[in-house]
Residue, then its C-alpha position, 0 to 999 in steps of 0.5 A: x500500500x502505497x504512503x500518503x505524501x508528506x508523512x514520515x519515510x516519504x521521498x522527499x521533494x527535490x531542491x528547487x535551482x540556486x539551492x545549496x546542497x550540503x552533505x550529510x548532517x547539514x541543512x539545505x537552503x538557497x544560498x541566498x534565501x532569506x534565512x542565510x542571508x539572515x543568519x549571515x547578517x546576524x553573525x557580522x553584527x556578533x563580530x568585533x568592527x574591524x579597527x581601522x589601520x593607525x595613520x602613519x605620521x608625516x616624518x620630518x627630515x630630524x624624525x626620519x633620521x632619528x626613526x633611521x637610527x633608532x631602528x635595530x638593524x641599522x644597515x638597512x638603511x644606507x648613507x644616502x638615506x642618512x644623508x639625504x634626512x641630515x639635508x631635509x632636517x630643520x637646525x631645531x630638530x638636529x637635538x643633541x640625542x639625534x646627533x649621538x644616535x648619527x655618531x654612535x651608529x657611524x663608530x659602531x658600523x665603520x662607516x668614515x662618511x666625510x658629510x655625515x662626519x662634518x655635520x656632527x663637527x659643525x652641530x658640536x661647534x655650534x651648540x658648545x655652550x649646550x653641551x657638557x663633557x659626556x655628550x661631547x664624548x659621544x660626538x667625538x668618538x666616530x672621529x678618533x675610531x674612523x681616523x677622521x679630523x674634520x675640515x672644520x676649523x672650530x673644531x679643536x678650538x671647541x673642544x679645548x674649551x669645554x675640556x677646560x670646563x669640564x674636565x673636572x666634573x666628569x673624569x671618565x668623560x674626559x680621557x675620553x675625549x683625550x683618547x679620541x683626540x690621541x688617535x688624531x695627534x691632536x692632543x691639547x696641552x692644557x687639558x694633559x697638564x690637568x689630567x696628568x696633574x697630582x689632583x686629577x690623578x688622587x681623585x680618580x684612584x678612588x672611583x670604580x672606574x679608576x683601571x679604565x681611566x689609568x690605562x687610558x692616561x698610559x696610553x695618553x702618557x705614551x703618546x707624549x713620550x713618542x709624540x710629543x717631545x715639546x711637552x713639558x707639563x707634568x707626566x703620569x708616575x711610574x707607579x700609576x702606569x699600567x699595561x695598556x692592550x695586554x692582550x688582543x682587542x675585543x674585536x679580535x677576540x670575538x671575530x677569532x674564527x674569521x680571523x687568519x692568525x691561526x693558519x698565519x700562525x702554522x705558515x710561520x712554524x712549518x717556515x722558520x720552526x717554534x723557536x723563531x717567533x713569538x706570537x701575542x706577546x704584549x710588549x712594553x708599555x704594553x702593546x699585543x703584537x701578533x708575530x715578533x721575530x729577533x732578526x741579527x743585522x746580517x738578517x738571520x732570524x735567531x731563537x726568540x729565547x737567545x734574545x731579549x724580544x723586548x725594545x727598551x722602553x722609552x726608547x733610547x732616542x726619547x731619554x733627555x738629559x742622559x748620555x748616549x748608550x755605549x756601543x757593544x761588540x755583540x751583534x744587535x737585533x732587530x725586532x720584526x713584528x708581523x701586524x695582520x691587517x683584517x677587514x674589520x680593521x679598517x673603515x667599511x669600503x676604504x683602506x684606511x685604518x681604524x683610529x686605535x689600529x692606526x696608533x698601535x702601528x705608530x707607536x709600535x714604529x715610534x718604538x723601533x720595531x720594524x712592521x710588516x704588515x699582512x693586508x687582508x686581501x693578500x692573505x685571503x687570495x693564497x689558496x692553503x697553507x702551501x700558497x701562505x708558506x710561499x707568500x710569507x717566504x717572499x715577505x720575510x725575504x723582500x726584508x733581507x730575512x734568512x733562517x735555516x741552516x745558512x740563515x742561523 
């Protein structure tokens, strides 16, 4: 018998066109009909609005240099960015905290840009009576690091008077600045008269910073040593000195596995033998060498410990009021120190040497060592250690070195 229409197990009717047929388990209506487009409705009015996108603010030439300089990764903007936000920017928003950003970002990534450089000369020359001695110190730091003195002809002139009237409220500050100033041979008299005087010297021993300010016055003494032999003011004492770069620097340390030492390290001892070299050894006053040789003058290379790998220092030449050395009848040994110069050791994209590599190789030469410097380039185009072996071979002889059984 068949089942009336409508009641329960009859076929259902079929869906009318524009129907949406779902699978199992889910209703089936009109994509359109009233009742999605009402359930559709409904769940928009549920939802959060959607917050509109914030306005980006309209950066002025002093913003953009400083949002520049404040983003994490600097290098993503380039110098012409940098120099085109210094052009646009207005003298008022050139404030001293966007110019320490600029400096601290042209020492920190070597980049020796001659107009961003003159800039901050001329902002520091211009806002000297604004400025006190540890902000000055941020600003003068890319100079001494970069090997840069400014065009700007204010520019010692300032300094030496606010380190005159600064010097004594903030002595860390201080030998700051005198440090970037030693790394351009420029240091003032007048402030070295202070920092090398007895009060100066009495006031810092008790400080926590009292190491860093004595290594750096060491330094400083140095400098007047070798440097400066018109200089009559007072000196640091004997008592107070203390080994300026005991050991390789910072960069060195934490950049060791790119560095060439160690392969520079193996050529020398397959070359000349162990006991003809000395590699990392601080010499006085207190500079880390990377290979030191004894060499006679015939130019044997002789066992680094049949000798004294040190030069008497102050140098003979620097000893006032004393009588010349006697000559001896033993044969006298030069010093030869082999300087690597890695890429991080120069400006980024130039040949010159950062400031602090620069004075070390000065004062080194100051000294009486002989310097033969291994460039970067020359040392990353030998192709394993027997290209290296020949390359230091051709160095060491173009010096007129021998070693082996005819050199000694």
């Amino acid at each position: 018998m068949r089942r009336p229409r409508g009641e329960p197990g009859s076929r259902a009717p079929r869906p009318t066109e524009g129907a949406t047929c779902a699978g199992p388990g889910e209703s089936c209506f009109p994509s359109d009909g009233p009742l999605v487009c009402a359930l559709e409705q409904e769940r928009r009015f549920r939802l959060p609005p959607k917050p509109p996108p914030p306005l980006q603010p309209v950066l002025r030439g002093g913003q953009r240099l400083e949002a520049a300089l404040s983003c994490p990764r600097f290098l993503r903007y380039p110098r012409q960015h940098l120099i085109r936000s210094l052009a646009e920017a207005r003298p008022e928003e050139l404030t001293p905290h966007v110019m320490v950003l600029l400096a601290q970002h042209l020492a920190r990534h070597r980049l020796r840009e001659p107009q961003l450089l003159e800039a901050i000369a001329h902002f520091l020359v211009v806002q000297e009576a604004q400025l006190n001695s540890k902000v000055v110190q941020k600003l003068v730091l890319p100079f001494g690091r970069l090997n840069y003195l400014p065009l700007e002809q204010q520019f010692m002139p300032c300094l030496e008077r606010i380190l005159a009237r600064e010097a004594g409220l903030a002595p860390l500050a201080t030998v700051n600045i005198l440090m970037s100033l030693c790394q351009l041979r420029c240091l003032p008299f007048r402030a070295l008269h202070f920092v090398f005087s007895p009060g100066f010297i009495n006031h810092i021993s008790g400080t926590p910073h009292a190491l860093i300010v004595r290594r750096y016055l060491s330094l400083l003494d140095t400098a007047v040593e070798l440097e400066l032999p018109g200089y009559r003011g007072p000196r640091l004492p004997r008592r107070q000195q203390v080994p300026i770069f005991p050991q390789p620097l910072i960069t060195d340390r934490a950049r060791c596995k790119y560095s060439h030492k160690d392969i520079v390290a193996e050529g020398l001892r397959q070359l000349l033998g162990e006991e003809k070299y000395r590699q990392d050894l601080t010499v006085p006053p207190g500079y880390c060498t990377d290979f030191l040789l004894c060499v006679s003058s015939s130019g044997a290379v002789l066992p680094v410990r049949t000798q004294d790998p040190f030069l008497p220092y102050p140098p003979r030449s620097c000893l006032q009021g004393q009588a010349a050395p006697q000559p001896t009848t033993r044969d006298p040994a030069q010093r030869v120190v082999l300087m690597l110069r890695e890429r991080w050791h120069f400006c980024r994209d130039g040949r010159v040497l950062l400031g602090s590599r620069a004075l070390r190789e000065r004062h080194l030469g100051l000294m009486g060592y002989q310097l033969l410097p291994l460039p970067f380039e020359e040392l990353e185009s030998q192709r394993g250690l027997p290209q290296l072996k020949s390359y230091l071979r051709q160095k060491l002889q173009a010096l007129g070195l021998r070693w082996g059984p005819e050199g000694g």
